[in-house]
KOLTOR-829953 format. One record per residue (C-alpha): x, y, z. Coordinates in steps of 0.1 Angstrom, whole numbers, plus 5000, padded with zeros to 4 digits. Layout:
N
XYZ ...
END
This chain:
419
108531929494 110431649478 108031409453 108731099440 107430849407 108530539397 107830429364 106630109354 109729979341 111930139377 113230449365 112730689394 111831109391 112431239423 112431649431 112531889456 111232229453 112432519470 110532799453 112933099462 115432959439 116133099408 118432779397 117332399389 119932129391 118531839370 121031479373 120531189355 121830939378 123030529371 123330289399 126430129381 129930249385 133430079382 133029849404 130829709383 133429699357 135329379341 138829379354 139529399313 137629669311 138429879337 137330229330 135130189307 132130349328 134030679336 134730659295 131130659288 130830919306 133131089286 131331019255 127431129264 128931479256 130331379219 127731349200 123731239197 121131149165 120131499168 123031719181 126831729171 129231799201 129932139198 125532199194 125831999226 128332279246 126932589229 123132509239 123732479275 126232769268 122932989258 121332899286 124233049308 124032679328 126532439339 126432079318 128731819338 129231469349 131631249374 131630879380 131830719410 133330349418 129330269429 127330589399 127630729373 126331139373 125131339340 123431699353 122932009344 122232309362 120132629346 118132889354 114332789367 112832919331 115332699311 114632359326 112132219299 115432299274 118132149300 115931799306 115531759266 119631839265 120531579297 117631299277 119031349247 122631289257 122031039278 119630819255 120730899218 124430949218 125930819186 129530739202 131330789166 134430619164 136730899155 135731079185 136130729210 140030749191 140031129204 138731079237 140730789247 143731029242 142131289265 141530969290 144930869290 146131239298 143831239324 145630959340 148831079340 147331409354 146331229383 149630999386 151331349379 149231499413 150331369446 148231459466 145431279445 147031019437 147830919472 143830879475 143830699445 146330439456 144730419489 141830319480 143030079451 145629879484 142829909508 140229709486 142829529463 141829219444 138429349447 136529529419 135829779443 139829819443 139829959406 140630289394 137530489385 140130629359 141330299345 144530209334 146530309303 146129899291 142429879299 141430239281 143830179257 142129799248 138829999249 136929899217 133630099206 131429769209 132829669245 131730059250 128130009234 127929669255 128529779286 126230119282 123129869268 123029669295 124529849325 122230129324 119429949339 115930099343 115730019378 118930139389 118130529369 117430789393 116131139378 116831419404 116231799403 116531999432 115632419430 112532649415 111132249401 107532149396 107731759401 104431719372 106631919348 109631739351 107531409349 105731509318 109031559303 111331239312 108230979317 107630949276 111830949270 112230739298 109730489299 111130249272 114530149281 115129779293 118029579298 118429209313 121729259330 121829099363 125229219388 126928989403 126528969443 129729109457 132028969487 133529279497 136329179526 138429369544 142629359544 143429039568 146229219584 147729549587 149229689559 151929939546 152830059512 155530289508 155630489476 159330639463 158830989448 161331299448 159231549458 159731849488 156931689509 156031399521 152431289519 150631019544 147230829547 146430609576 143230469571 141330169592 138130019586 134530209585 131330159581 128430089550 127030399540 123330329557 124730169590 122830279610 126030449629 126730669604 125831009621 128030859652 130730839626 130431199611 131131339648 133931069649 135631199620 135131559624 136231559660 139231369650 140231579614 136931769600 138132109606 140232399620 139332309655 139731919651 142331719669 144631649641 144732049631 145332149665 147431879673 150031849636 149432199624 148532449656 151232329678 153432199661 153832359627 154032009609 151832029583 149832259562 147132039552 145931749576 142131659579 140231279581 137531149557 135230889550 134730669522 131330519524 130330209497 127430029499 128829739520 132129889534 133630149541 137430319553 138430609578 141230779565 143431059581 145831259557 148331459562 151731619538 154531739559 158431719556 160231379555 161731429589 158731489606 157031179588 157230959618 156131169642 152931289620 152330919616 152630889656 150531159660 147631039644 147730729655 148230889693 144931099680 142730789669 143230639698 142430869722 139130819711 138930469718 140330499751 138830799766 135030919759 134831259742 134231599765 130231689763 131432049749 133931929722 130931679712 128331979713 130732159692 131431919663 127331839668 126832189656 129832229629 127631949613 124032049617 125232379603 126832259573 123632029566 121432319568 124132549549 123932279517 120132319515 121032679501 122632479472 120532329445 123432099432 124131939471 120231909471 119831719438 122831509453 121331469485 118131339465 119831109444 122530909470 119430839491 117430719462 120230479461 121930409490 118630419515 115830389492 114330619504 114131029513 115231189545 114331519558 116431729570 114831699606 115431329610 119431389602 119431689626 117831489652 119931199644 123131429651 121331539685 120831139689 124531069692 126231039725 130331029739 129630669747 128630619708 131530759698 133430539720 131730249713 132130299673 135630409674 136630049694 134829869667 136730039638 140230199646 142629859659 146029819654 145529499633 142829699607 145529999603 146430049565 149330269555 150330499523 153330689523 155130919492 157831089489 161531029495 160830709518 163330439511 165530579546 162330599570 162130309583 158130249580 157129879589 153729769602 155429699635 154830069640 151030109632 149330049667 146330209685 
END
């Protein structure tokens, strides 16, 4: 049963019990990420994140690690470009302890200034760990070209500038008035009684305040197809083709799961039968989605050798539109239909995907779901959906291109991206 309070000043409890759990996972989420960010300040959200475990009026950082250490539990966070995430997850009998931890972290931290000089060195390594990763930092860079000269375009990371120019009262500043009441979600999924965890994070909770208003975004799309090649010496070569997607509440969304995972969601999909079955190209090829609150892309990845760059990028294009051009076979739709419903009902095992599952729809939908109405949605979707969705998103003139490697002697223009 999932239950749901909303305190007078916004800040939203929501849980869902499953009483044959022996785990809780409690989260502590903020409805602010980095594109809510100053372009000066650029990363400063993910830094604050980094600084919730350093310190609070009551515990010192290492108290911090080695109480959630006693309580053999898993205290974490991640930042989003749209949330920010603190949560912890513990066995049933420890939650009273873990919510007093996550409060206290999240309300009282002292953010001393040695430890902001510390931390911003660990930030900084952290970005060259990514730029020293390419297969995430293709992502990265993707993401950043396909939204650029938007805030939604920044690096969740930062930049070495920004972080470095990070000052302890641009921190405080941004924490004060960014972590808005109304835009807190409490969520714990797992062996939870909803009263308890009320009775614990109403009286913590209920005083917080902040007159921050966001800015109303105008979130636009690339005018014109677009490629970006990237020079690297490295063995592979490493491609993203992405085109334009959907909001993550359109109410297409469950037609755009079996899209994606017909086209690259799994062993069976289109693009691992076509790049890696039969042809040997590639070890790793899948698609994705990334869904914002207004926008959204479609990407398909894929790292192979640099002579068969071309024809991987020809096959997936070949791939994408296939479905715009032919409707899907009832059995390859009834396949994918299932390889979803199963993985839905597979998460609800999980009291981490459950807490998350709670949370994003507090956000992004406002309200709960259950688990029947997504299944049902699934069983909703037809070949002609499908159809219909993919001519509205994959076109030659939305197609967006990231290529690394050793690319200088390929000859990539965006004369060749067409669907």
């Amino acid at each position: 049963m999932i239950n749901t309070t909303t305190l007078d000043n916004g800040v939203r409890i929501v849980t869902q019990n499953i009483g044959y759990m022996h785990t809780v996972t409690t989260g502590i989420w903020v409805a602010n990420g980095t594109r809510h960010e100053a372009h000066e300040d650029n990363g400063v959200a993910h830094f604050i994140e980094h600084m919730l475990f350093k310190g609070t009026k009551c515990r010192n950082a290492h108290q911090i690690t080695r109480e959630i250490d006693s309580m053999g539990g898993i205290l974490n966070a991640f930042t989003g470009h749209e949330y920010v995430c603190y949560y912890a997850k513990v066995l049933a009998k420890f939650l009273p302890r873990a919510a007093d931890l996550l409060a206290d972290i999240f309300l009282n931290s002292t953010f001393p200034l040695d430890e902001i000089e510390r931390e911003r060195k660990v930030v900084l390594q952290e970005i060259k760990m990514r730029d020293d990763a390419p297969d995430e930092y293709i992502h990265d860079r993707f993401h950043q070209n396909f939204w650029r000269g938007q805030r939604l375009g920044m690096p969740v990371l930062g930049s070495e500038e920004t972080v470095s120019g990070l000052s302890r009262t641009s921190i405080l500043a941004h924490k004060n008035s960014r972590y808005r009441p109304q835009d807190i979600v409490i969520a714990a999924a797992g062996n939870v009684q909803h009263n308890e965890l009320v009775a614990i994070m109403a009286p913590l909770f209920s005083g917080i305040s902040s007159n921050w208003q966001p800015e109303l975004f105008d979130t636009t799309f690339p005018s014109n197809k677009e490629v970006n090649l990237i020079e690297r010496e490295m063995e592979q070569t490493l491609v993203c083709l992405g085109t334009r997607s959907l909001r993550y509440d359109h109410q297409d969304r469950y037609t755009l799961f079996l899209l994606t995972t017909i086209l690259g969601g799994g062993m069976s999909s289109r693009l691992f039968q076509e790049i890696r079955e039969k042809k040997g190209l590639a070890y790793s090829v899948y698609s994705y989605i990334i869904s914002h609150a207004d926008s959204g892309a479609l990407v398909v990845y894929a790292g192979t050798e640099k002579n068969h760059c071309l024809e991987v990028i020809d096959i997936a294009q070949r791939e994408m539109a296939r479905l715009v051009n032919e409707e899907v076979h009832q059995d390859e739709l009834d396949a994918a239909r299932e390889q979803l419903k199963g993985k839905t009902l597979m998460s609800l095992e999980s009291s981490d995907s459950l807490m998350t599952r709670l949370a994003k729809n507090e956000i992004y939908l406002q309200k709960q779901q259950s688990v029947e109405d997504v299944l049902a949605n699934y069983d909703a979707v037809s070949s002609t959906d499908i159809q219909r969705v993919s001519r509205e998103l994959i076109r030659s003139e939305y197609l967006h291109l990231e290529v690394m490697g050793q690319v200088a002697d390929l000859g990539i223009s965006p004369g060749m991206l067409a669907v």
